[in-house]
N, CA, C and O atoms as a Tripos MOL2 file, in Angstrom:
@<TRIPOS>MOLECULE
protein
  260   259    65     0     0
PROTEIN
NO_CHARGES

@<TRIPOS>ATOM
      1 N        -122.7790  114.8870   27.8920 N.3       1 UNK1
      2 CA       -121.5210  115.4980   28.3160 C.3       1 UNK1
      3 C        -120.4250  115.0770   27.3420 C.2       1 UNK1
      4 O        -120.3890  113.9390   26.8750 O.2       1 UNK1
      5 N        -119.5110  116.0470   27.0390 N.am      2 UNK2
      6 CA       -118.5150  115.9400   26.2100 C.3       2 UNK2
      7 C        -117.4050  115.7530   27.1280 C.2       2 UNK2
      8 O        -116.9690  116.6800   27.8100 O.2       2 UNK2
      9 N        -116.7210  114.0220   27.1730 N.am      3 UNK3
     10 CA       -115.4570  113.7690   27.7020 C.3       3 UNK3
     11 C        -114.3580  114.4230   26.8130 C.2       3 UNK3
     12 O        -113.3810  115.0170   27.2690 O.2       3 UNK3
     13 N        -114.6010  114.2640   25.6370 N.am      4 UNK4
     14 CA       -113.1180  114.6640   25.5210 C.3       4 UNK4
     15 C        -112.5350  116.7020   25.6880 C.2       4 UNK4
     16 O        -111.4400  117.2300   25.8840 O.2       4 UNK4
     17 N        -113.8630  117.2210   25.4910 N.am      5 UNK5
     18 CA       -113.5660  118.1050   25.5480 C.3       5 UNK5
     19 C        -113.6470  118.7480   27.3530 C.2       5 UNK5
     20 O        -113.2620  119.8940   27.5880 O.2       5 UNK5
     21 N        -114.0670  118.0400   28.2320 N.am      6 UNK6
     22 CA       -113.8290  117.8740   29.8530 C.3       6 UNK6
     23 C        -112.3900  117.8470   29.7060 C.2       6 UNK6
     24 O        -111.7100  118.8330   29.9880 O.2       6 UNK6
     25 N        -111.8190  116.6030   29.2130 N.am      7 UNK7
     26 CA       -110.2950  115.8610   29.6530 C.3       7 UNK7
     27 C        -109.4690  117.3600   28.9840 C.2       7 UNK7
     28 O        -108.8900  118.1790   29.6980 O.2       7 UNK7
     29 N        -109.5860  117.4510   27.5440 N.am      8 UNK8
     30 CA       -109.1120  118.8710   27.2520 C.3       8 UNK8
     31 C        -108.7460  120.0130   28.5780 C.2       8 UNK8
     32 O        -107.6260  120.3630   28.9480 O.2       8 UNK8
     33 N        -110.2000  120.4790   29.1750 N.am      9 UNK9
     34 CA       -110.2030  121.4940   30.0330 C.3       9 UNK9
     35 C        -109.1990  121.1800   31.4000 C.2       9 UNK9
     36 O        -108.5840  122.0390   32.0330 O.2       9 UNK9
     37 N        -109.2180  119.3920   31.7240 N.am     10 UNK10
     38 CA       -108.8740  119.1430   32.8470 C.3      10 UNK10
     39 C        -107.0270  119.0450   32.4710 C.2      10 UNK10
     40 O        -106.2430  118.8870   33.4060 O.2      10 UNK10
     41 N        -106.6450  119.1350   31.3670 N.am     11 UNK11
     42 CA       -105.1700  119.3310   30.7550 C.3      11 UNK11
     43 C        -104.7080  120.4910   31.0970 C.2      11 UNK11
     44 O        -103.8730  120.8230   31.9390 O.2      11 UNK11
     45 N        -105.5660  121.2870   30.0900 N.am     12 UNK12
     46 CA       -104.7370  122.8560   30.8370 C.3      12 UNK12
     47 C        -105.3280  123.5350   31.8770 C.2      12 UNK12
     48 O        -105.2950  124.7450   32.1020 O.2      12 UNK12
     49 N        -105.9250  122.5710   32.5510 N.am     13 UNK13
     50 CA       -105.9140  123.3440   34.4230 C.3      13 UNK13
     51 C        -104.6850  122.8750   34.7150 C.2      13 UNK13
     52 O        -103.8170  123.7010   34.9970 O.2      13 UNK13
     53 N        -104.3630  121.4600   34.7090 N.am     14 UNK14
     54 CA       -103.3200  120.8230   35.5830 C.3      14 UNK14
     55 C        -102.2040  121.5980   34.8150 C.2      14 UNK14
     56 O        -101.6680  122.2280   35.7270 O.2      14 UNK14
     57 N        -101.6450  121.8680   33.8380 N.am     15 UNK15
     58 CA       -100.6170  123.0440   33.2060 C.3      15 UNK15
     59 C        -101.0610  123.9820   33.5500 C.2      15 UNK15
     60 O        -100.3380  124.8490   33.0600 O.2      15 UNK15
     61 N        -102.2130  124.6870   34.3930 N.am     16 UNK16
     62 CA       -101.7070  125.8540   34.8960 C.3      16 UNK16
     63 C        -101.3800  125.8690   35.6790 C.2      16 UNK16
     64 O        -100.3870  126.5600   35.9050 O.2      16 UNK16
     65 N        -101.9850  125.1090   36.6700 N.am     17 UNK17
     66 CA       -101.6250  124.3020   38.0930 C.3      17 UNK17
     67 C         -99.8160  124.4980   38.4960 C.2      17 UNK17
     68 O         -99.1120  125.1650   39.2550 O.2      17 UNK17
     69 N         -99.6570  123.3490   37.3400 N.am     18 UNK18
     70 CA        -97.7780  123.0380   37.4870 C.3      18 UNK18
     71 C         -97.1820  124.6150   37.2710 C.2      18 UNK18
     72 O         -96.2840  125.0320   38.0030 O.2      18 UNK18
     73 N         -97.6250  125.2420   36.4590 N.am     19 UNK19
     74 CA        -96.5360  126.6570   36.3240 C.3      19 UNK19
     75 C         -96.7880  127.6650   37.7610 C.2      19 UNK19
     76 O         -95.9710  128.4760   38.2000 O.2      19 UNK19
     77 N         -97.9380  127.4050   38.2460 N.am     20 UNK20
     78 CA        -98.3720  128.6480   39.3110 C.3      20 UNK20
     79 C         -97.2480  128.1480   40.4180 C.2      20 UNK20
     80 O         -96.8940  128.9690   41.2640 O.2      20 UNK20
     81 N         -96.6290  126.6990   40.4310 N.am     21 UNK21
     82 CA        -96.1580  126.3800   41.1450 C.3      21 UNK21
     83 C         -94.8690  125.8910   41.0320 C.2      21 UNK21
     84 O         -94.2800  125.2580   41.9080 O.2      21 UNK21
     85 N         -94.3590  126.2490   39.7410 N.am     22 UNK22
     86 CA        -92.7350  126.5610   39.2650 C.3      22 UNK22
     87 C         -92.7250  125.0560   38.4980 C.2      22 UNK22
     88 O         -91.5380  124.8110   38.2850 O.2      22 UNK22
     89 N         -93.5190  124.0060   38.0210 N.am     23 UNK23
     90 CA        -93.1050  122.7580   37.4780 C.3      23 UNK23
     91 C         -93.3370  123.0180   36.2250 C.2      23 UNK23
     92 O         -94.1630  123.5650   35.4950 O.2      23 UNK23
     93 N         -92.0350  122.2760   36.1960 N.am     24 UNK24
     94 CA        -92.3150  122.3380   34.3990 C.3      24 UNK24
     95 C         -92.9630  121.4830   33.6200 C.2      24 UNK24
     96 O         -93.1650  120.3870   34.1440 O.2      24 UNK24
     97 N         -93.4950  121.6780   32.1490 N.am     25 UNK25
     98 CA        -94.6500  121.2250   31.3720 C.3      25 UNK25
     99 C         -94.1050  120.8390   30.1980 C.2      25 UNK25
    100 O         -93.8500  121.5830   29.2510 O.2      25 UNK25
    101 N         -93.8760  119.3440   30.2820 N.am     26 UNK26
    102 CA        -92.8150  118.8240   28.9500 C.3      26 UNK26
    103 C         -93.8410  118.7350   28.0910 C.2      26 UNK26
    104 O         -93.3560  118.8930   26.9700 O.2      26 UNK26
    105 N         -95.1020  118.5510   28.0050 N.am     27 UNK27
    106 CA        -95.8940  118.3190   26.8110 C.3      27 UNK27
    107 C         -96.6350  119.4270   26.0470 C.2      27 UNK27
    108 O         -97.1470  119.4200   24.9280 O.2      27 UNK27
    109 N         -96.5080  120.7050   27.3060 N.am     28 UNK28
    110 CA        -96.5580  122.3570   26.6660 C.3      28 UNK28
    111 C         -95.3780  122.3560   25.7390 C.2      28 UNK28
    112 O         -95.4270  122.6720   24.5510 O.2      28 UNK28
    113 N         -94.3410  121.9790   26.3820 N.am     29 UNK29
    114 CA        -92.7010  122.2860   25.9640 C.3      29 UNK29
    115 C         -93.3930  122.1010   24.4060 C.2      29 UNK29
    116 O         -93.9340  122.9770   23.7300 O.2      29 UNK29
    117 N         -93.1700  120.5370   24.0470 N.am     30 UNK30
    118 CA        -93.2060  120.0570   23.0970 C.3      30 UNK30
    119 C         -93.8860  120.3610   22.0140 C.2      30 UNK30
    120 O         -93.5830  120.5310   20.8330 O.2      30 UNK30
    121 N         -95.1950  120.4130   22.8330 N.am     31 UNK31
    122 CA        -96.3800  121.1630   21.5210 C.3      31 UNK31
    123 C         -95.8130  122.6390   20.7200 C.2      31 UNK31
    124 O         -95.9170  122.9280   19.5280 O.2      31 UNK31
    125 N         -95.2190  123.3890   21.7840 N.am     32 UNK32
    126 CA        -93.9710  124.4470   21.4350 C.3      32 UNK32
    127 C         -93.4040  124.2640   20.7650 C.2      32 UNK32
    128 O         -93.6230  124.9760   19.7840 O.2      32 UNK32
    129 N         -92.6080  123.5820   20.6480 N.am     33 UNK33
    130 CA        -91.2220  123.3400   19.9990 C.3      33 UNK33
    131 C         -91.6900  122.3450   18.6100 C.2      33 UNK33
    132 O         -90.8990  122.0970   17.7000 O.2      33 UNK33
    133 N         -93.0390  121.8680   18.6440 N.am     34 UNK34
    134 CA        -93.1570  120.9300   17.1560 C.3      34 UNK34
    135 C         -93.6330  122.3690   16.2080 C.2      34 UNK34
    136 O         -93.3680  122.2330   15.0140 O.2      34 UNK34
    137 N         -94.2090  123.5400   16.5310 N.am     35 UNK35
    138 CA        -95.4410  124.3320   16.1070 C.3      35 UNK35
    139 C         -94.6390  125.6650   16.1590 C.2      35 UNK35
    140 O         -95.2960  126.5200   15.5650 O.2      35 UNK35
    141 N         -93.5270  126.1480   16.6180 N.am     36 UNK36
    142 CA        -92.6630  127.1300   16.5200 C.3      36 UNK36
    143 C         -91.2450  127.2530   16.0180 C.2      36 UNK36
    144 O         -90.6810  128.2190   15.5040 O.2      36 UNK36
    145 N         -90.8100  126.0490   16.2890 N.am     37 UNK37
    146 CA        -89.0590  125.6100   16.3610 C.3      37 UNK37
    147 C         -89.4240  124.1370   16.0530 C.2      37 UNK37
    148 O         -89.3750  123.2850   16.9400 O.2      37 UNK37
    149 N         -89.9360  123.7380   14.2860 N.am     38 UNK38
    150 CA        -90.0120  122.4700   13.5940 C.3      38 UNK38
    151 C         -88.2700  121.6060   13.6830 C.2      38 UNK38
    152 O         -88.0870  120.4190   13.9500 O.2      38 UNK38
    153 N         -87.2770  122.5750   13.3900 N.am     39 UNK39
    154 CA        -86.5020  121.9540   12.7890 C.3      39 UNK39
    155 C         -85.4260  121.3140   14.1910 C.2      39 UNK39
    156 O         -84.4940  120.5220   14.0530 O.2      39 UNK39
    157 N         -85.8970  121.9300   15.4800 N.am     40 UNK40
    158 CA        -85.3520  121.9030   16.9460 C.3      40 UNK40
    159 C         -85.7050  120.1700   16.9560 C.2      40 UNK40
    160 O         -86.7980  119.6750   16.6820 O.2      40 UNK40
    161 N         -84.3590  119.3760   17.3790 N.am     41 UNK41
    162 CA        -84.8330  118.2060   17.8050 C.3      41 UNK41
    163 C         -85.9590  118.2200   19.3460 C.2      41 UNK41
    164 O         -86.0430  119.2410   20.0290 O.2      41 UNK41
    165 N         -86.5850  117.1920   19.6240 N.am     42 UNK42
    166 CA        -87.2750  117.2680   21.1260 C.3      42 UNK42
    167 C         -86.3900  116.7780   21.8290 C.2      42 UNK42
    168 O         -85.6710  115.9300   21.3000 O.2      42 UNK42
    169 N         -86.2020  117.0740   22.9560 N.am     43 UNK43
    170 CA        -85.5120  116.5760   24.2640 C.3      43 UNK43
    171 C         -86.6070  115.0530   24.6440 C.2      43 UNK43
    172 O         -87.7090  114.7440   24.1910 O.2      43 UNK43
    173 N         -85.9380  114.5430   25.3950 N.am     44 UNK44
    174 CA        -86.0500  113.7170   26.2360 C.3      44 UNK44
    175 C         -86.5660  114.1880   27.4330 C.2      44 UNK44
    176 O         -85.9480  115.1630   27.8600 O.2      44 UNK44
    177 N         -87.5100  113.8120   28.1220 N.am     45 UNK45
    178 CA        -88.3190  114.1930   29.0280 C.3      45 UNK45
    179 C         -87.3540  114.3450   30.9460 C.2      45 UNK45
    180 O         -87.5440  114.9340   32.0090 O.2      45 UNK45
    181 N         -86.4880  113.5190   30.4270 N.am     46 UNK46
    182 CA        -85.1350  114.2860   31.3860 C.3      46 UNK46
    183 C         -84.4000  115.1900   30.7240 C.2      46 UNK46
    184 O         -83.7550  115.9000   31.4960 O.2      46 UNK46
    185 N         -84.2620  115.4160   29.6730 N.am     47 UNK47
    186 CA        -83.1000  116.2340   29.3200 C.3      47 UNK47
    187 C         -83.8190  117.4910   29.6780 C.2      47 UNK47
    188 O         -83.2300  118.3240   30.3670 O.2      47 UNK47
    189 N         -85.3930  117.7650   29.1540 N.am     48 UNK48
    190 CA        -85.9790  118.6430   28.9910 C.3      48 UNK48
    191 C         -85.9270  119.3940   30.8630 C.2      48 UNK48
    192 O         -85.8190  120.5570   31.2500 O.2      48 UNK48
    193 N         -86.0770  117.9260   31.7060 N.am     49 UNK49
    194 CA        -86.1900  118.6370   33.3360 C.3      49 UNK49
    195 C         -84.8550  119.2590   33.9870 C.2      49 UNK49
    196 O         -84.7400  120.1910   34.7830 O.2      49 UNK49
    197 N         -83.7110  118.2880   33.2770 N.am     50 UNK50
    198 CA        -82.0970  119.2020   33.4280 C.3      50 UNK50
    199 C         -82.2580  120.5360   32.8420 C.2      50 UNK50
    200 O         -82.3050  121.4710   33.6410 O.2      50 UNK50
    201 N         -82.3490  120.7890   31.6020 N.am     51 UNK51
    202 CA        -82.3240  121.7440   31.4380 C.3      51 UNK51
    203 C         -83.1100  123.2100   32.3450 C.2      51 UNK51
    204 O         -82.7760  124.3940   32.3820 O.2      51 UNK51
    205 N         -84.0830  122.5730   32.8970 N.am     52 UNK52
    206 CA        -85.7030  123.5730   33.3950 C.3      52 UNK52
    207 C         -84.6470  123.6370   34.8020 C.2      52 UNK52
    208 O         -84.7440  124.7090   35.3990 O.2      52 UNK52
    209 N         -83.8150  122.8000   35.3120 N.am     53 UNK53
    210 CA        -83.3910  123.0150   36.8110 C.3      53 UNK53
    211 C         -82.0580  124.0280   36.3020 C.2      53 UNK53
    212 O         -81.9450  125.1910   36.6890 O.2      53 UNK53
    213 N         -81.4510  123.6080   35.7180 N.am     54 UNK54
    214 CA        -80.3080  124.4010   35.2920 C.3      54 UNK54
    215 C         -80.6030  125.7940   34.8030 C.2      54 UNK54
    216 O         -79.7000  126.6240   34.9040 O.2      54 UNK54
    217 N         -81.9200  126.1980   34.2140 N.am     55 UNK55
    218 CA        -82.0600  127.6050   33.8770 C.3      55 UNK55
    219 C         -83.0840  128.1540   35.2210 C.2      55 UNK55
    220 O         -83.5940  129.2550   35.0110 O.2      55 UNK55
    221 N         -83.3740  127.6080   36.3440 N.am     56 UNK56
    222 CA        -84.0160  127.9770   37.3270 C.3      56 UNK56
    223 C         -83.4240  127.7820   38.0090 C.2      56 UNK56
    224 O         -84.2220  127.6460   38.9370 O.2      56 UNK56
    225 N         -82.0640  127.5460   38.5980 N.am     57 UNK57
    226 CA        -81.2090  127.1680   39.3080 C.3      57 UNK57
    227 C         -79.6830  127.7050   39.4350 C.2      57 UNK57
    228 O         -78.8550  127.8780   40.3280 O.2      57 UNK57
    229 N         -79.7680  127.8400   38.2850 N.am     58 UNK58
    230 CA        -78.3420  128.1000   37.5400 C.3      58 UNK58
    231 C         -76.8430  127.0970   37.8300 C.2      58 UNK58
    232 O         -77.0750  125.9550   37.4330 O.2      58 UNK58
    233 N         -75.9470  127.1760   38.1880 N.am     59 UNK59
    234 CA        -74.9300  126.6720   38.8240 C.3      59 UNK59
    235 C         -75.1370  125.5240   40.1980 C.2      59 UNK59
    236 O         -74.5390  124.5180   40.5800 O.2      59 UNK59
    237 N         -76.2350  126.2490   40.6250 N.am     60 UNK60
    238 CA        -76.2740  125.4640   42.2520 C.3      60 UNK60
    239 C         -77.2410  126.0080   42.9770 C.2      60 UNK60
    240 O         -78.4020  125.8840   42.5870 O.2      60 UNK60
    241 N         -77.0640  126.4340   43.6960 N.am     61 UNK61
    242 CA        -78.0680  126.6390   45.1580 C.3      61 UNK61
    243 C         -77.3770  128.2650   45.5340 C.2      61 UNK61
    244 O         -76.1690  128.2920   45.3000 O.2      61 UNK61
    245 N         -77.8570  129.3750   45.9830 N.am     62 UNK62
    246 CA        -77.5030  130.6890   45.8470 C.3      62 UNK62
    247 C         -77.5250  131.3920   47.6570 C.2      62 UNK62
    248 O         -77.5180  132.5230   48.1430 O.2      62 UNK62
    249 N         -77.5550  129.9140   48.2200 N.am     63 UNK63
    250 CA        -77.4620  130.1760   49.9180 C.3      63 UNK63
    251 C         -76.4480  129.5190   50.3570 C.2      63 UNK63
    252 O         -75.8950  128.7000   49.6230 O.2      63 UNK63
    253 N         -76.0460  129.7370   51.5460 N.am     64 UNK64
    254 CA        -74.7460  129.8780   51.6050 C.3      64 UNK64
    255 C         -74.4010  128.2020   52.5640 C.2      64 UNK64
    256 O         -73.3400  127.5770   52.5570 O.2      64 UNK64
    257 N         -75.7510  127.8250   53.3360 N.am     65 UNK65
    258 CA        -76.0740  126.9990   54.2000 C.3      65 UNK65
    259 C         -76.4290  126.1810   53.4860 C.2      65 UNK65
    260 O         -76.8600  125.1180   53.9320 O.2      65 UNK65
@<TRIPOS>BOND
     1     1     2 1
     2     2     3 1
     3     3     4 2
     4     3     5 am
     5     5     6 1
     6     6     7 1
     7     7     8 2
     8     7     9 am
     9     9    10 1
    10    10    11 1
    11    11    12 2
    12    11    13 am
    13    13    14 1
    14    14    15 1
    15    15    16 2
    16    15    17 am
    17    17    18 1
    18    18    19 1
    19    19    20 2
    20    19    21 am
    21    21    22 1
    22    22    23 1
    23    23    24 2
    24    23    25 am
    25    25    26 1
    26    26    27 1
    27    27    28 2
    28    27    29 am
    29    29    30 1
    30    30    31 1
    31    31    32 2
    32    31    33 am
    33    33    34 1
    34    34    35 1
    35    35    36 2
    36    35    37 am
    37    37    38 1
    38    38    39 1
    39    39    40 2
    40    39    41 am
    41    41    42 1
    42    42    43 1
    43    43    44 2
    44    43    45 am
    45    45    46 1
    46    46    47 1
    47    47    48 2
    48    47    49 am
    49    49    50 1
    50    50    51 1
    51    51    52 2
    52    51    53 am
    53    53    54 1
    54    54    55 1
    55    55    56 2
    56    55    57 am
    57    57    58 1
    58    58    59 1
    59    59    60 2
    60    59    61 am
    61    61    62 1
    62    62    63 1
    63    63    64 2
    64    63    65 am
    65    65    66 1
    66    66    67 1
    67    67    68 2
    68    67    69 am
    69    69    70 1
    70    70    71 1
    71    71    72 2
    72    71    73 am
    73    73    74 1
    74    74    75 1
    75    75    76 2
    76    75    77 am
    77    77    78 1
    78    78    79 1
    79    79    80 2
    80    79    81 am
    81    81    82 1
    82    82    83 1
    83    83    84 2
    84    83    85 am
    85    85    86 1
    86    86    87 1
    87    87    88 2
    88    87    89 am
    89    89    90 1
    90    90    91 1
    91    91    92 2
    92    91    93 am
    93    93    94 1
    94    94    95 1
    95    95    96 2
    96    95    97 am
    97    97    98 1
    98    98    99 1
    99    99   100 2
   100    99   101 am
   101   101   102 1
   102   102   103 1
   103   103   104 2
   104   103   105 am
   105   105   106 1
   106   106   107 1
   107   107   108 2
   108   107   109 am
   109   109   110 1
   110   110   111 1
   111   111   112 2
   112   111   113 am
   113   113   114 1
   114   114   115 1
   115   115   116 2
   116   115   117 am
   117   117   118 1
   118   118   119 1
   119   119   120 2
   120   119   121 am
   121   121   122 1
   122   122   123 1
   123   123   124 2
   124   123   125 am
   125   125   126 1
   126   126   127 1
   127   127   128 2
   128   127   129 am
   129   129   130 1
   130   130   131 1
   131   131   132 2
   132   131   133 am
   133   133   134 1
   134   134   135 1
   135   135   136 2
   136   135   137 am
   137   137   138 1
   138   138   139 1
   139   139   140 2
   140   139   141 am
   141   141   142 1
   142   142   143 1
   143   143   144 2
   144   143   145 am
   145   145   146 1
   146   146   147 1
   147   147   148 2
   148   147   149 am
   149   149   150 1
   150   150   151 1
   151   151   152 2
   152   151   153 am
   153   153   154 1
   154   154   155 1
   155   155   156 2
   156   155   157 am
   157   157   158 1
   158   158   159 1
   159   159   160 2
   160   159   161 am
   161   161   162 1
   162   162   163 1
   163   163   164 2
   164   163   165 am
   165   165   166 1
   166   166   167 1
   167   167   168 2
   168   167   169 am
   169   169   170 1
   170   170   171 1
   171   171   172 2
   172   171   173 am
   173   173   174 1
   174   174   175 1
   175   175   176 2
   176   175   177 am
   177   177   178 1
   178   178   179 1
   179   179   180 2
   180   179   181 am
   181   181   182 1
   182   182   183 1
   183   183   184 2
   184   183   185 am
   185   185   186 1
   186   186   187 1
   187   187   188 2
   188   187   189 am
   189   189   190 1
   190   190   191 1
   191   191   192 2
   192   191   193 am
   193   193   194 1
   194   194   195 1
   195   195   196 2
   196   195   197 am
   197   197   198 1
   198   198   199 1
   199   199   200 2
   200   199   201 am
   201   201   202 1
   202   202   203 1
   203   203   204 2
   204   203   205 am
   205   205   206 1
   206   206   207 1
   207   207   208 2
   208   207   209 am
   209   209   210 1
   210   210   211 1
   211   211   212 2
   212   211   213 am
   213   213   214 1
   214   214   215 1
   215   215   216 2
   216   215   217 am
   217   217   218 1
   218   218   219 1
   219   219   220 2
   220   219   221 am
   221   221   222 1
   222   222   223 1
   223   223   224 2
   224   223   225 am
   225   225   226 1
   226   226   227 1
   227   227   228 2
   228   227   229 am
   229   229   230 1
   230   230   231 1
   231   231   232 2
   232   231   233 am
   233   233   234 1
   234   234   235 1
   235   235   236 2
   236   235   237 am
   237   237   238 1
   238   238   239 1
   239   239   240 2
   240   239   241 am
   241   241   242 1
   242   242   243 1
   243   243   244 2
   244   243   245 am
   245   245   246 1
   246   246   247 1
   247   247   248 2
   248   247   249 am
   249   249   250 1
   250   250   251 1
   251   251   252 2
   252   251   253 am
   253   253   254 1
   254   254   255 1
   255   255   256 2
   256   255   257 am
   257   257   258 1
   258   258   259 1
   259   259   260 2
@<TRIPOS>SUBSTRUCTURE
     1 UNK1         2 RESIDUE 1 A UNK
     2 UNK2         6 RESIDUE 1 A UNK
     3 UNK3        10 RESIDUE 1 A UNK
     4 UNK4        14 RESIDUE 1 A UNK
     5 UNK5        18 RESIDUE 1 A UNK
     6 UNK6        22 RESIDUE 1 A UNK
     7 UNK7        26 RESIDUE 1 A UNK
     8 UNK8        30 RESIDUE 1 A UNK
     9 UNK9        34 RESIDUE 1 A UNK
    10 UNK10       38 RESIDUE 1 A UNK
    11 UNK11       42 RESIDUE 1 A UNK
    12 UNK12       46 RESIDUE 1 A UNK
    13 UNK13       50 RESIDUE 1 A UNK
    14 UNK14       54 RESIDUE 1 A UNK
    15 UNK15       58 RESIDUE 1 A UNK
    16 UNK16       62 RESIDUE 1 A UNK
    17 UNK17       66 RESIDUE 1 A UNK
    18 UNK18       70 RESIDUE 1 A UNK
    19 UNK19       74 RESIDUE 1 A UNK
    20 UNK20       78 RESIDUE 1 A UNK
    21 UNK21       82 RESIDUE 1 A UNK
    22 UNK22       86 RESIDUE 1 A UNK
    23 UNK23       90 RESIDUE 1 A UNK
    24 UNK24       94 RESIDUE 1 A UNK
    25 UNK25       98 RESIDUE 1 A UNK
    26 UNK26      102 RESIDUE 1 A UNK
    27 UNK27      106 RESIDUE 1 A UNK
    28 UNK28      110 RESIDUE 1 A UNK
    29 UNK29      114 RESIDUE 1 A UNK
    30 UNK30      118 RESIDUE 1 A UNK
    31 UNK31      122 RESIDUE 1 A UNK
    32 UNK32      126 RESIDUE 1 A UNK
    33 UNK33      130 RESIDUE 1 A UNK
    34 UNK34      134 RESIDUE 1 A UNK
    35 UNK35      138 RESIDUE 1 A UNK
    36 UNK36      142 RESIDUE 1 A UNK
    37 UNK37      146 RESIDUE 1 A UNK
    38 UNK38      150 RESIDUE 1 A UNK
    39 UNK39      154 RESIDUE 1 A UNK
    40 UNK40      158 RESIDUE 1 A UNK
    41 UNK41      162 RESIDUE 1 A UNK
    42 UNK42      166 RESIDUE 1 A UNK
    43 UNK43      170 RESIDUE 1 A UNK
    44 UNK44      174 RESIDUE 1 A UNK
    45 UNK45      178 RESIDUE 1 A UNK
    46 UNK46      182 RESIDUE 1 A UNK
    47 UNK47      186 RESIDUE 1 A UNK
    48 UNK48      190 RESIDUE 1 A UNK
    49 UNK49      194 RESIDUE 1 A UNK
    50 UNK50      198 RESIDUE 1 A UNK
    51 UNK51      202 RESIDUE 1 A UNK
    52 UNK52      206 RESIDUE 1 A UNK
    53 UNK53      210 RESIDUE 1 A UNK
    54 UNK54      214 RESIDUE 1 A UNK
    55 UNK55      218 RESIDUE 1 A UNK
    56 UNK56      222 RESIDUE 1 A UNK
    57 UNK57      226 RESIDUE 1 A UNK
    58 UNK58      230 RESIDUE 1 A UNK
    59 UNK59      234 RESIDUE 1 A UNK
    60 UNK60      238 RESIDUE 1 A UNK
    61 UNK61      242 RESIDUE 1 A UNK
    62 UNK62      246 RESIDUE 1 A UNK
    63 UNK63      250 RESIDUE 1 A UNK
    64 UNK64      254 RESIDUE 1 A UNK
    65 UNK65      258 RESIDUE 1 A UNK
């Protein structure tokens, strides 16, 4: 049996996992952003989750209660 290529498979289940269920994926992010957008500094693994609430969120909360 091939572990590393198991642990591989068991990576991007759990990243599909987190998106089916709105969480965000700082180490998708990243692999992104080193391999598309070189010259983009990386966030910080909070900056990266402010940002993910603030563009899924926007301003606040959109109910009134």
């Amino acid at each position: 049996m091939n572990f590393p290529r198991l642990a591989d498979h068991l990576s991007l289940l759990a990243g599909t996992a987190r998106r089916i269920v709105g969480m965000p994926d700082y180490p998708a992010y990243c692999a992104h952003l080193r391999s598309v957008h070189p010259e983009r500094p990386l966030p910080t693994e909070r900056q990266y989750f402010d940002e993910y609430l603030a563009s899924r969120y926007g301003a606040g909360t959109s109910r009134c209660c």
